[in-house]
C-alpha positions in Angstrom: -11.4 14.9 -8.6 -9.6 12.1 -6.7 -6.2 11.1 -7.2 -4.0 8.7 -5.4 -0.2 8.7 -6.2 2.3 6.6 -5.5 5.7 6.2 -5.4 9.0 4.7 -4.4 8.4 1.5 -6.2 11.4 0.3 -8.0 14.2 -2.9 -8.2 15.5 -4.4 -5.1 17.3 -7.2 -3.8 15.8 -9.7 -2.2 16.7 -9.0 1.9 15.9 -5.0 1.1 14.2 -2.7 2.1 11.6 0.0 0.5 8.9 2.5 1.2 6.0 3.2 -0.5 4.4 6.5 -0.3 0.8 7.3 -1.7 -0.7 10.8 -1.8 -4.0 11.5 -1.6 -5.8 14.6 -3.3 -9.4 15.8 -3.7 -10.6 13.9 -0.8 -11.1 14.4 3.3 -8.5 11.7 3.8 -9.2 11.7 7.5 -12.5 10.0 6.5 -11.3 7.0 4.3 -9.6 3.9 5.4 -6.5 3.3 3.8 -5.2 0.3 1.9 -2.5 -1.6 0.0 -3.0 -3.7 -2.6 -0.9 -6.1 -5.2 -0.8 -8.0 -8.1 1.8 -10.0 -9.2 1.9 -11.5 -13.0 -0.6 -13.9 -13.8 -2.7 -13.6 -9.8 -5.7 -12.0 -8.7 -5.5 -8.9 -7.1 -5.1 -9.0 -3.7 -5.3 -6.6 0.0 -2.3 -6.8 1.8 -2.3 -4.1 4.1 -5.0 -1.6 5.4 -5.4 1.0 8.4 -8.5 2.7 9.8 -8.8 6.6 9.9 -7.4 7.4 12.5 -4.7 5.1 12.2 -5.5 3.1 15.7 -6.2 0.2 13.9 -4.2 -2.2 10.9 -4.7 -5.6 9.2 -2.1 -7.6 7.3 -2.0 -10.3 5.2 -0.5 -13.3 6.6 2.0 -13.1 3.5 3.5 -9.9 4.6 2.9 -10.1 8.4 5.9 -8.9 10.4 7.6 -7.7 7.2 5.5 -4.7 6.2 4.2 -1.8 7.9 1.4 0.9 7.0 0.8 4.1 8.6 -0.6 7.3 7.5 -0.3 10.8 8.8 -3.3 12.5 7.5 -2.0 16.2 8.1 -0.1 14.9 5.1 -3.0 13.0 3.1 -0.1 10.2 2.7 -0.4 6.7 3.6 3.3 4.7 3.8 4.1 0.8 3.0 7.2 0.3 4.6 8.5 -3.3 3.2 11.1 -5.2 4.9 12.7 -8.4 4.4 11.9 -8.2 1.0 11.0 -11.9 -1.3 10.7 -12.2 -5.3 7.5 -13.2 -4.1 6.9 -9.7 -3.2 7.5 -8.6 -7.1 4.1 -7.1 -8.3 2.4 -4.0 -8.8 2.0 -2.0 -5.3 -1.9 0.0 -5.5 -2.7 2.3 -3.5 -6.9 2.1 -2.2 -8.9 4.5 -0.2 -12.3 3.7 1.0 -14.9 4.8 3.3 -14.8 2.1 5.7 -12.4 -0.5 5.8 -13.2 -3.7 3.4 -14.3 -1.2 0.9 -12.5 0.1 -2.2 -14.0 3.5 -3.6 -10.4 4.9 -5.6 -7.3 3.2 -6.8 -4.0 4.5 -7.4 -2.5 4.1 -10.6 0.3 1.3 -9.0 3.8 1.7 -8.6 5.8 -1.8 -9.8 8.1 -3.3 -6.9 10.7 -6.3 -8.7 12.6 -7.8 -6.0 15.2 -9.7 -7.4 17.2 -13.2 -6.1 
């Protein structure tokens, strides 16, 4: 059975900082792709982070570009959002995605909820 967990979600102020951490069981994590997703009240859910297998390779949305990082260290089965600089914008729901090649979206976290406040 998959499972993707994450944590370290919680309130911030806007200007903070926070890391998201997602672990990934019942799967060869090596062999998925790795993504971050989010969706904030009344949007469409939305990619804003992913990294290949091996890690060599990331994409970012242009919203968080420069302000968030992903990495993974797969001896681990953990993928990281680090979040910098954070906006209210950035308030939403944080999901955690794992597919088989990058652009696809086989298991979803649960989410972990970020509120960044003014």
């Amino acid at each position: 059975q998959v499972q993707l967990v994450e944590s370290g979600g919680g309130l911030v102020q806007a200007g903070g900082s926070l890391t998201l951490s997602c672990a990934a069981s019942g799967v060869t994590f090596s062999s998925y792709s790795m993504n971050w997703f989010r969706q904030a009240p009344g949007k469409e859910r939305a990619v804003i982070a992913a990294i290949t297998r091996s890690g060599g390779n990331t994409y970012y949305a242009d919203s968080v570009k420069g302000r968030f990082t992903i990495s993974r260290v797969n001896a681990k089965n953990t993928v990281f959002l680090q979040m910098n600089s954070l906006k209210p914008e950035d308030t939403a729901v944080y999901y955690c995605v794992a597919g088989l090649r990058m652009g696809e979206y086989d298991y979803w976290g649960q989410g972990t909820q970020v509120t960044v406040s003014s």
